[in-house]
N, C-alpha and C positions, 0 to 999 in steps of 0.2 A: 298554507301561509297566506296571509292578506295582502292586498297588493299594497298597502300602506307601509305594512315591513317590508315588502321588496324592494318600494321604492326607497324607504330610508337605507337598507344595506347596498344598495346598488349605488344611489348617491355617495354614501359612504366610501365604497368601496373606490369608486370612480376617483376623489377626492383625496383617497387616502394614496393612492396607486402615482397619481400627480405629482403629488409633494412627496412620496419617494423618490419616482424617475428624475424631477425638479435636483432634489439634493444631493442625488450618485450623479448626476450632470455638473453640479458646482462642486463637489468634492472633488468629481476628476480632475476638471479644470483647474481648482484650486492649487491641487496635487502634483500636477503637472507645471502649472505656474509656476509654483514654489520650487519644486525642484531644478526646473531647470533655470530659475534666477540663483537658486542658492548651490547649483552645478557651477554655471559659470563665475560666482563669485571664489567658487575652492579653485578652479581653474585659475584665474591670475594670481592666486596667493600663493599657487603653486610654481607658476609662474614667476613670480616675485622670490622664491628661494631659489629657483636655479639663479637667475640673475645673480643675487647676491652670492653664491658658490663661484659662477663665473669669472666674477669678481675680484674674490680671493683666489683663484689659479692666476687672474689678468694680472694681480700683484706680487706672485710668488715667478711669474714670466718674467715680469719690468725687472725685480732684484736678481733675475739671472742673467738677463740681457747687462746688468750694470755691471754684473763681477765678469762674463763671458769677454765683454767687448771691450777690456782694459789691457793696457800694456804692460804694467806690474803682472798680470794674470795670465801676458802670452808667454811675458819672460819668463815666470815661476814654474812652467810648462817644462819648457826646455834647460834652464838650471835645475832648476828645483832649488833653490838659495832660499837659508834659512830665514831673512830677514822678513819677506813677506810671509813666512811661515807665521812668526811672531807677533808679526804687526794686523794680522788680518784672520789670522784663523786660530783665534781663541771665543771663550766660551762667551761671551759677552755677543761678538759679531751672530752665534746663535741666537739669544736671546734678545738679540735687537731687532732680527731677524725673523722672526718666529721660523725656524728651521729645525728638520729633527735628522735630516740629512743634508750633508754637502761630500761633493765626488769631483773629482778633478781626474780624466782620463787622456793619457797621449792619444795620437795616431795608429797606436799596434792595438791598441783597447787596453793597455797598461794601469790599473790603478794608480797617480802621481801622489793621490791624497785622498783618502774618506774613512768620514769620521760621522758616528752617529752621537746624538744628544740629546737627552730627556730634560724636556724645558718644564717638568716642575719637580724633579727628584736632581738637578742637574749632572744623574749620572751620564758617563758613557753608556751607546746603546751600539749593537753590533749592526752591521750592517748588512740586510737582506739577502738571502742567497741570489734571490731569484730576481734583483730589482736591475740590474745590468741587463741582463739577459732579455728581459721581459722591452724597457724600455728601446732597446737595440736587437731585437731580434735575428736580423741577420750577421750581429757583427758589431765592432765598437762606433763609433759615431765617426766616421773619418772626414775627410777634409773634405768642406766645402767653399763655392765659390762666392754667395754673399750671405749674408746674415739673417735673412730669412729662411735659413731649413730647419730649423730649430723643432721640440715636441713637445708640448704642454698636454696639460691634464688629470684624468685619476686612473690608479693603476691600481691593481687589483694583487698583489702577494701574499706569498705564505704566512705572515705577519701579520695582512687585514690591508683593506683598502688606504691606499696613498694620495695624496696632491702631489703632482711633480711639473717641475718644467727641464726642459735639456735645450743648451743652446751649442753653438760649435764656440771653440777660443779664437777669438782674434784680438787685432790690435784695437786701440782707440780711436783709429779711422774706420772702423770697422772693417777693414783689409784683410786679406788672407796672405797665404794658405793657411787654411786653418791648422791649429798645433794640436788640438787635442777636443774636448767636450767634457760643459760645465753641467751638474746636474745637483737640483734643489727639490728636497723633497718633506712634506710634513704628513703626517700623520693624521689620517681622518678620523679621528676621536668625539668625545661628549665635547672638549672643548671647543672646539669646530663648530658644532653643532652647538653651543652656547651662543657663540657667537652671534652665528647666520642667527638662532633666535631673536639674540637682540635688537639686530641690524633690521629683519624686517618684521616684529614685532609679532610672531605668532608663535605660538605652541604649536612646536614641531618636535620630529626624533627622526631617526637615520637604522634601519634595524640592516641587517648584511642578510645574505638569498641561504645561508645554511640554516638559518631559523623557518624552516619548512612550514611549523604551524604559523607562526608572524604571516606569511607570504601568501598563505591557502586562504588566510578569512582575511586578508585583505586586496586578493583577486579569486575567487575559487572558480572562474571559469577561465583562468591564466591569459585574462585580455594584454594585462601587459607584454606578455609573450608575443602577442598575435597582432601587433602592430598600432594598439592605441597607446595613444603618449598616459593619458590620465585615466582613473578609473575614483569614482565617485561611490559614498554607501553612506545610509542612514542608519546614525548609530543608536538615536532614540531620538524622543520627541522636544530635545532641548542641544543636541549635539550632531555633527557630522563629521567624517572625516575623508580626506582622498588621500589618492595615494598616488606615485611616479617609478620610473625606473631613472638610477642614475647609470650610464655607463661610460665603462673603459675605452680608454683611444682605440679600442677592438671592436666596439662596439657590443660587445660583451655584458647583460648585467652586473653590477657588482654590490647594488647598496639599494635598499627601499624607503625611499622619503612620504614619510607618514607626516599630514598636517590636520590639527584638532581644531575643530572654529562650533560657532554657538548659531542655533535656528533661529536669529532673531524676527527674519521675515513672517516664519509658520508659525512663530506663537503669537504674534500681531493677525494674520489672518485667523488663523482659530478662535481666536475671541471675538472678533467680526463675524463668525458665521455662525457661533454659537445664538447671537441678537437675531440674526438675520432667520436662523430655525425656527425661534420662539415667533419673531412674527410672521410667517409665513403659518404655519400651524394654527394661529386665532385667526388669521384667514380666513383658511379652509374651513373650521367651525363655523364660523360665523355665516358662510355664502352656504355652507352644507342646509344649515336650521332656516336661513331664510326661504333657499328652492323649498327643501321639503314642504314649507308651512303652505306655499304659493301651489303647490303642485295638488297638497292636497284638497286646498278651496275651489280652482278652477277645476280639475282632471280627478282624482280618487273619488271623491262624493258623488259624481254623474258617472263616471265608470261602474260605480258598487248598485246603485239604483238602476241603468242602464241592464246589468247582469241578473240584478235580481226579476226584473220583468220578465227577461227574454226565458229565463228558465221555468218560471211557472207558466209560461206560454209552449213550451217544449213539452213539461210533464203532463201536461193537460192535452197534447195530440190538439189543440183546436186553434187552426190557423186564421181564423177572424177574431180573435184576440189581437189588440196593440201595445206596444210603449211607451210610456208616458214621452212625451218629448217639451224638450229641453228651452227656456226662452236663450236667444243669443244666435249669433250663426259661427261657431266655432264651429270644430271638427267634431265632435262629441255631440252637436245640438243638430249637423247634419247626419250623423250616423245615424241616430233614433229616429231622422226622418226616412231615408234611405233603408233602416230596418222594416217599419212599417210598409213601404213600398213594396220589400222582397216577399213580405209575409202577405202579402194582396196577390203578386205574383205566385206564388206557392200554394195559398187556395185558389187559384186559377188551375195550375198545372197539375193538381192531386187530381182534379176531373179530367183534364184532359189524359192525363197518364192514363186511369182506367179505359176512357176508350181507345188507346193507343195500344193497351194489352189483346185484346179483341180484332185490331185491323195487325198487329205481328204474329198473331198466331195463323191469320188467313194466310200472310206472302210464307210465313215459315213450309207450312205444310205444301204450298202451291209452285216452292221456289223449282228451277228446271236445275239445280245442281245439288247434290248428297249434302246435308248440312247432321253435324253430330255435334251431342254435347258433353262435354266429362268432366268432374266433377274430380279435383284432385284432394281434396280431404274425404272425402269417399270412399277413393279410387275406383270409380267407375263410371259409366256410361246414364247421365241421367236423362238424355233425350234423342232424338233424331228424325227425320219429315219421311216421309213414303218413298221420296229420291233413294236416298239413302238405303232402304230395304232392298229395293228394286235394282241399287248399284253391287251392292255385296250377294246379289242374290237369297235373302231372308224373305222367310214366311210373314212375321209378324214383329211388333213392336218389342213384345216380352221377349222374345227370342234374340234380339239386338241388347236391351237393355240387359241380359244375363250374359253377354259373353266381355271376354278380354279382349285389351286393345292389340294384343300381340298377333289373336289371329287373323286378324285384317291387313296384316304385312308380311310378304316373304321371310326366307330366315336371313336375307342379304339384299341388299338393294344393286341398284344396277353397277354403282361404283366399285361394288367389292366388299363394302364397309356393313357391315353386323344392323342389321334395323332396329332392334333395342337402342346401341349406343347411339346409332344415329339420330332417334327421334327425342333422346335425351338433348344430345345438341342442338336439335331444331326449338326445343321449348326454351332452350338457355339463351338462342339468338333472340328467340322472340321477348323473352323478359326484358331484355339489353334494347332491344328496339320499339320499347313502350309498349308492348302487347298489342304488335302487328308486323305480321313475316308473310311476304308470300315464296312460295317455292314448287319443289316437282318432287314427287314422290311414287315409289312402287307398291299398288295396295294389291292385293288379294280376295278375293270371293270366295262364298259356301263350298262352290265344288274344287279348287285349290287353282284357277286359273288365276295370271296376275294382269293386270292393265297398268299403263302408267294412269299422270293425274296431277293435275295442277290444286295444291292446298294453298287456301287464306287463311291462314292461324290469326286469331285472336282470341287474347285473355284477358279476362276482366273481373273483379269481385263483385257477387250477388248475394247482398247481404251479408252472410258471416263466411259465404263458399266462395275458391278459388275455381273459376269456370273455364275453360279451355272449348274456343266455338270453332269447326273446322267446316270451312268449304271446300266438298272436293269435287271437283270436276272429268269426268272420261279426255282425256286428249289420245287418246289413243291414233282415231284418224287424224290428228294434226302431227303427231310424230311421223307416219308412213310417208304423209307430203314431205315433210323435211327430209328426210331421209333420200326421197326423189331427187327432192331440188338437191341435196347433200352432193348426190351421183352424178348428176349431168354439172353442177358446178365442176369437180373432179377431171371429169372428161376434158370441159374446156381447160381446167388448168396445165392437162398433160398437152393440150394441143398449144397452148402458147407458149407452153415451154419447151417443145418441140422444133417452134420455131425459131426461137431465139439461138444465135450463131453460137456453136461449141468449139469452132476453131476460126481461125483467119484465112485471107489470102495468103498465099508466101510473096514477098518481094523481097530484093536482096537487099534494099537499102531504107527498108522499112519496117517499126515495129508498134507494132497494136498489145493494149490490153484494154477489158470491158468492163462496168459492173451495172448489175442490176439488181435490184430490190423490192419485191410490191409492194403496194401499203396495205392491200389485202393478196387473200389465195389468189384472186386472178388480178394483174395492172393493166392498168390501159397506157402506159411505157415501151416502148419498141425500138429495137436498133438494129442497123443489118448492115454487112460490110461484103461488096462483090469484088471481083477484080474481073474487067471483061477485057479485052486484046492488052493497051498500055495503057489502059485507064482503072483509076482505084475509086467505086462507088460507095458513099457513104451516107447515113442517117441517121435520124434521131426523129422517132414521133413521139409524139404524146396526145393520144387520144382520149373520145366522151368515157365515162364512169372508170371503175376497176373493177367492172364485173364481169358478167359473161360477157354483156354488152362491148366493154373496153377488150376483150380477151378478142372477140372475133372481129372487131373493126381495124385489129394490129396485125391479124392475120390478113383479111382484106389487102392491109396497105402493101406488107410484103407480096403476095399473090401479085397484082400488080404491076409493080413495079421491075419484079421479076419478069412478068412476061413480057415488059417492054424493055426488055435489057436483052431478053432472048430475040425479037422481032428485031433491034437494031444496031448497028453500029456505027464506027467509025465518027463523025461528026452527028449523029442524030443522039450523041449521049452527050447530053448536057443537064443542069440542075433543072434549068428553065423547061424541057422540052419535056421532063422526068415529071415534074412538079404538075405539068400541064394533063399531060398523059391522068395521072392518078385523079385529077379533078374532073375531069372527063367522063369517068368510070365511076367515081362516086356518086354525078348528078344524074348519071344513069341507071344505076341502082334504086333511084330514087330512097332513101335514107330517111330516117325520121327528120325532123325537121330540126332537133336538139341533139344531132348528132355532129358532131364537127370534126375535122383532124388537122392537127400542129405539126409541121415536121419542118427541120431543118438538114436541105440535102446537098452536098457538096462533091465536086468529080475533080480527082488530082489526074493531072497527067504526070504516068512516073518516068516522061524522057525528059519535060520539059518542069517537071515539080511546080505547074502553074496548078493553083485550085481556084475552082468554077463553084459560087455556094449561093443559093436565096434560102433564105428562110419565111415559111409561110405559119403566120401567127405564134411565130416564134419568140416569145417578151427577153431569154436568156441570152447574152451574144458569146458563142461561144469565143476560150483564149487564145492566142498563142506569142509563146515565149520566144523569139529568134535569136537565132544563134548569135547575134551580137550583145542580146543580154536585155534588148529591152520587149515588153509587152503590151499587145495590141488586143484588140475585141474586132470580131467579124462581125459587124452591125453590119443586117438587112433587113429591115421594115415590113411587111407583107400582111395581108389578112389571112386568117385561116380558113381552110375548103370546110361549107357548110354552106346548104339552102336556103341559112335567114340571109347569107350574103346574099347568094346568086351569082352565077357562072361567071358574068359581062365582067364584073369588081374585080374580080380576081385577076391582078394586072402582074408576073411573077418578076420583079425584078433582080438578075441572076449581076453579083461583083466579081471579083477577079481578083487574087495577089499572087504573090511568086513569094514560096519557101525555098529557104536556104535550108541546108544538111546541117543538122546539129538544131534543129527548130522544131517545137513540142509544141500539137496543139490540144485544147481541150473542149470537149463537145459534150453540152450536158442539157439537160430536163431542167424545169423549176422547182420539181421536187427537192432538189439538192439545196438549191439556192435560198427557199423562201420556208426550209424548216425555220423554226420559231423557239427559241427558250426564252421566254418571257418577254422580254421586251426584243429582244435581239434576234438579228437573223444572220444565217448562215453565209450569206453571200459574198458580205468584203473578206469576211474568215478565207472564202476557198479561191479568191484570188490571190492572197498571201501566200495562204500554204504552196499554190501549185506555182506561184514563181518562184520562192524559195528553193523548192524540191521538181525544177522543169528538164534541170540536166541529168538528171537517175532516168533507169530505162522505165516505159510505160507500165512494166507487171510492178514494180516497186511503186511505182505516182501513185498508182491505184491505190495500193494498201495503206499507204499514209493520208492520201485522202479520208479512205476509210477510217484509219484509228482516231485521225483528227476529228472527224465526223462522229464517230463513237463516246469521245471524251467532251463534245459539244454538246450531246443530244444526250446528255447526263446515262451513258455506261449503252446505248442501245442503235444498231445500224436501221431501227425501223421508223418510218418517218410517216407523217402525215398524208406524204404524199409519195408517188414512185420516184425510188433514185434512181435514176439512169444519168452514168456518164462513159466518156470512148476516148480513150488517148490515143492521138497518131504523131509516130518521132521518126522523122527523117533522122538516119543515124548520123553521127558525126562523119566526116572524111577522117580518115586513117585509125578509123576504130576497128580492134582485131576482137573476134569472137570464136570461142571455143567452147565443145562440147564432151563432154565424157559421162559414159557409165559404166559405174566402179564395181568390181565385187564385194560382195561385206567379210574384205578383209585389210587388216590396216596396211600390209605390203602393196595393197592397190595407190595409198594416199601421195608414194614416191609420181607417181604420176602426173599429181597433181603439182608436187613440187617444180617439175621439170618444167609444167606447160606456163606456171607462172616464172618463173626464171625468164624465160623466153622472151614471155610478152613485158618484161619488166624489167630490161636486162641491166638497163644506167640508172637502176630506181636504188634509193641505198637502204629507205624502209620497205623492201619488199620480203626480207625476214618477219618482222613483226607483223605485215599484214597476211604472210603466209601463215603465220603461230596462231593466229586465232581460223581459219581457215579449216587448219588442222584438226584444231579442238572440234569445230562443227561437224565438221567429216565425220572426227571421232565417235561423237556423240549419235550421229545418224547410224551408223554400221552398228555400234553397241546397244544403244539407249532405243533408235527409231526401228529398226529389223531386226535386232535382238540374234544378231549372226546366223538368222536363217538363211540355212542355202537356196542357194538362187535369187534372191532377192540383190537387187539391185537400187544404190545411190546415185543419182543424176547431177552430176557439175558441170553449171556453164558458168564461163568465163569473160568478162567484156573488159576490152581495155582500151581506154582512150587515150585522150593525147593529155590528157589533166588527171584520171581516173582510173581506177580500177574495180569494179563491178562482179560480184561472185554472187551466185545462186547453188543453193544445197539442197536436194529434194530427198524425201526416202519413202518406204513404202510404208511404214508404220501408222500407228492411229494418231496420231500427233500427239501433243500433251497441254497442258493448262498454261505455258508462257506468259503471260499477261501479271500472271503473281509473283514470275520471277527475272522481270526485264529490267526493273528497276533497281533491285538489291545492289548491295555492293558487296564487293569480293571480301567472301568470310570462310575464314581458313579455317573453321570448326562449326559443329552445328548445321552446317547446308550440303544438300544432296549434291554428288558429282556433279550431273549435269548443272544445276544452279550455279556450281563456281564455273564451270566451262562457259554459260553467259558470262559471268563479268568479266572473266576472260577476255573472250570476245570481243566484247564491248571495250576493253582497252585496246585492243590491237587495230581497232578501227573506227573510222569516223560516224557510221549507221550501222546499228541493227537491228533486222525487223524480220516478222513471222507473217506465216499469212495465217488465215483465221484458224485453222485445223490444227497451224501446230507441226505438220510436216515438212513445210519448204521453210527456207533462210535465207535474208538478204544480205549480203554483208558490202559495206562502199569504204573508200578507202581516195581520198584525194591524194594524186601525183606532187 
């Protein structure tokens, strides 16, 4: 197809596509416009008949209110005397009336007088069984105290829908007691419905709700039902119609008012947009034929000339041939220059390419790593350099080029995985990654020995073949080093974890927990907690790398400091004289010069709970919460021990505060502080959490620190850098603690009942916080040790003067928590244990796991 007809159908098409989209844009509009102008006009017309229905009940009221509230009509109540018989309730008073009932009832609900009347046969008509009853439901209309109790409206009988009004009897001062109740009622007929037509001037009708089909196509998705007043429908292109519910003083349906009106709006637009297609249409013709004509003089005549050069210069293979070029400096008149150009470049590079074939066959053969080539529409091996023989152990070239790829790889590689499938996958990454993958591979040699091997895949097309070029390289002695370095890493990793505290001091009015994390196998993070005669030694370092380097400078620091804790006492233990000691021995060592060490060290005395702390290049201050509720930072200033200082600098300024019992502090790294998601860091976060959560004991702080740290650091406790932090909580005064280990049998649980009882004795929710207690218990004996004998459940008990503190431990492998801490209590569908958390979780104010899965925190405010 020529680019002349493309471009005419492309224009075309373009054009045509326009003035579609253009006219389904203004039909909607249109459609939408009109309908909802000619919605809203069915709306007030509909509107405008209830009115006038209104109307007529307002004036069947007023004529009841006139006979209700008359003297002749209280007396005629309580005589009954003929005279007003005579003089007022003849057939006339109906028809002057429009009445098709009148009902006069005493006080007992007594009929005094009713009489029905057909105002165009002027027979008697009998009177409704049901119209009493209906109107006065519970009873006949008795006595009221003024003249507003009265009941208008439509009513719905056995008969067919009524107009009524009911008023009470009284005098003509409108005084009571009332004697009795007046009742007016007509018939909701075509006449009616004549009427209201005339009155407001629309073709209407009135269909009743037992005409099921009437009802379905004029709501069929029952909106009347469903609480719209009006429902609208288009009943062809010259008519609409809506529809209403009218109801009973029950609110009841009883009657469906249908009103008929004319599209005048849509047939005036119609004919408007009819003009408006026809000219939009010669439009488009007309701008179509002019681009075309335009497009062809500038653009299609130097495109088809342009094209025909280029290709007699292609079939002809001779690149000092040109194309004509063009006068003008369009884009067409630069392209034919810019062709010429490439085609001067091109017989340039056809010479150089040949001698470029010549110096890649020299580095192919000469390269120092195995290069092979293969040939996937082939399937096989169409080349490879001398490396390469001498890597797989082959004699000669032909002997490579005849064998399969298969047997140049084990039957499995080092992972486990099938070396077929797997080198299937390696050429499907490399397609995905543009035809360049590097990786590691297990290859094999002549005599069946394997080496590993670092491969560069690349794939490329040569000519009409799909090529696959591989460099493979021996690493063999580079795996052995790693593997060294793998081992002595290893070693120092056991030895800094060797070091790091597995338990605490005891004090009796003291309680520790710790956490650490590396950011690799080995941290350069450290923390160490002594107790020497009445003094409680504390720390926090953070030293150079997180390698071996960081692993054996944390060992350094401990070493140390320990032995100047053994050489001293009594007043020679201080932060200052601790801090000094260490730097001493580090510029004695002589150190690299980029080695440094951070440590924040602090000495509680536990008779006089003074703490003694400097921190040396310490940027973190550590918290603490006091027992009066509010929170402080131990800011001390210092530089860190390192030889770009020098020894003189290092000036250790040691502060001083007095904790109170019932005061949490926190002692942490930067690691924690200065994690990063995104723009944000951890820091204000872990001042929040840990004053919030400062009164729970330290093994609890810790795990909520963590989970919060976990759900910050998007699901992961590994951070950039080492986490180390240490909580130390002087306990409260009059806080009672208890320990038990239970056997895995639930007769053990009464146990637990008793010792909470005890600590809890004027507590009046200590039922509910035992119930869930219970459940955890339960759940550790059954769910965690699975009632193996001998196995043993751990409960401790903390209880303060505000609180109640329970810890559950068991021996089991713990379980996945985390997917079911959040649920909510479902009484089908969820594993025992899962409703025994939400359980839980009602019967107390915290609860939390620690990472395993085996222990339980449960807290409980007094």
């Amino acid at each position: 197809m020529s680019l002349k007809i493309k471009t005419l159908l492309i224009i075309g098409s373009i054009l045509l596509c326009l003035v579609i989209t253009f006219l389904v844009i203004v039909r909607l509009f249109q459609r939408n416009v009109t309908a909802e102008q000619e919605k809203a006009v069915m709306q007030r017309e509909l509107e405008l008949v209830l009115h006038a229905l209104e109307r007529e009940i307002d004036h069947l009221d007023l004529r009841a209110i006139d006979w209700a509230y008359w003297d002749d009509t209280y007396a005629f109540v309580w005589d009954e005397n003929d005279a007003y018989r005579q003089s007022n309730l003849v057939d006339s008073t109906f028809q002057r009336l429009r009445l098709n009932y009148l009902i006069l009832l005493n006080t007992d609900g007594k009929v005094i007088y009713g009489r029905g009347f057909d105002l165009e046969t002027e027979a008697e008509l009998p009177l409704p069984a049901d119209l009493i009853a209906k109107i006065f439901p519970d009873g006949p209309f008795l006595p009221h105290a003024d003249a507003a109790s009265g009941r208008r409206g439509l009513l719905n009988t056995l008969g067919g829908p009524l107009l009524f009004a009911a008023r009470p009897i009284l005098n003509s001062e409108d005084e009571g007691p009332a004697r009795g109740s007046l009742v007016m009622a007509r018939w909701f007929d075509n006449s009616l419905a004549e009427e209201l037509s005339i009155i407001t001037q629309l073709d209407l009708s009135f269909q009743t709700l037992d005409k099921a089909g009437i009802f379905e196509s004029a709501a069929p998705d029952g909106l009347l039902f469903t609480g719209e007043p009006y429902y609208y429908q288009e009943l062809s292109a010259t008519g609409n119609v809506g529809f209403t519910l009218l109801k009973d003083i029950n609110e009841e349906p009883v009657l469906l008012l249908e009103v008929f009106t004319e599209r005048e709006v849509y047939g005036l637009v119609q004919s408007k947009l009819r003009i408006f297609n026809f000219l939009l249409l010669l439009a488009g013709v007309v701008f179509g034929v002019s681009m075309l004509r335009f497009l062809d003089r500038s653009v299609i005549a130097k495109l088809a000339q342009l094209s025909n050069d280029i290709t007699l210069i292609s079939r002809s293979g001779d690149f000092s041939k040109r194309v004509k070029v063009f006068h003008g400096r369009d884009e067409i008149s630069v392209l034919a220059v810019e062709t010429n150009s490439m085609l001067n470049t091109l017989e340039i590079s056809q010479q150089k390419i040949f001698e470029n074939e010549i110096k890649f066959k020299a580095a192919f053969e000469s390269s120092h790593d195995a290069i092979t080539l293969y040939s996937f529409s082939r399937r096989k091996f169409i080349g490879c350099n001398k490396r390469a023989l001498e890597l797989f152990g082959l004699a000669d070239k032909d002997a490579f080029l005849k064998s399969k790829s298969s047997i140049f790889s084990p039957a499995r590689q080092q992972d486990g995985s099938r070396s077929r499938l797997a080198a299937r996958k390696k050429i499907t990454e490399n397609q995905r990654q543009g035809g360049f993958s590097r990786f590691e591979w297990l290859h094999k040699r002549k005599d069946g020995s394997t080496f590993p091997a670092e491969v560069i895949l690349t794939s490329y097309k040569l000519g009409e073949e799909y090529i696959l070029q591989a460099n493979i390289r021996d690493i063999s002695e580079q795996k052995e080093a790693e593997q060294a370095l793998q081992d002595e890493l290893e070693k120092a990793s056991q030895l800094h974890k060797c070091a790091i505290p597995k338990t605490f001091p005891e004090a009796s009015h003291l309680s520790l927990a710790a956490h650490y994390h590396p950011a690799r196998k080995l941290g350069g993070d450290f923390y160490d907690v002594i107790k020497k005669e009445d003094k409680l030694i504390f720390y926090l370092s953070d030293v150079t790398g997180h390698g071996l380097d960081g692993a054996l400078l944390s060992v350094f620091v401990k070493s140390t400091i320990s032995n100047y804790l053994n050489l001293s006492a009594g007043e020679l233990i201080t932060p200052k004289l601790i801090a000094a000691y260490l730097a001493d021995q580090f510029f004695r060592e002589d150190y690299p010069q980029d080695y440094f060490i951070c440590i924040f060290l602090a000495v509680l005395d536990l008779t006089t709970n003074e703490l003694s702390y400097i921190g040396s290049g310490f940027q973190t201050a550590p918290l603490v919460v006091c027992a009066t509720g509010e929170m402080a930072e131990l800011t001390s200033r210092g530089l860190p021990i390192s030889l770009t200082i020098g020894r003189e600098l290092l000036d250790f300024q040691e502060e001083k505060i007095k904790i109170m019992p019932g005061s949490t502090m926190l002692f942490h790294t930067d690691g924690l502080t200065e994690q990063r998601v995104g723009n944000v860091s951890y820091g204000e976060r872990l001042k929040e959490v840990f004053f919030t959560n400062s009164y729970l004991p330290p093994t609890e702080i810790v795990q909520v620190i963590k989970e919060d740290f976990r759900q910050f650091n998007q699901g992961s406790l590994q951070g950039d850098d080492d986490i180390t932090f240490l909580i130390v909580q002087l306990k409260p005064e009059g806080q009672e603690e208890i320990f038990m280990e239970l056997d895995c049998s639930f007769a053990e649980i009464e146990k637990v009942r008793q010792a909470v009882a005890r600590v809890t004795a004027d507590w009046p929710e200590k039922e509910i916080f035992f119930l869930g207690l219970n459940e955890v218990i339960s759940n550790a004996i059954e769910h965690g040790n699975g009632f193996a004998p001998g196995s043993k459940v751990r409960v401790s008990i903390t209880a303060g003067k505000k609180y109640i503190h329970a810890t559950v431990e068991d021996e089991g492998e713990g379980f996945c928590w985390r997917n079911k801490i959040d649920l909510p209590m479902r009484l089908e569908g969820d594993t025992e244990r899962g409703r025994g958390i939400a359980l839980t979780k009602m019967c107390c104010d915290r609860l939390l796991y620690n990472d395993k899965g085996n222990r339980v925190f449960l807290f409980k405010t007094l």
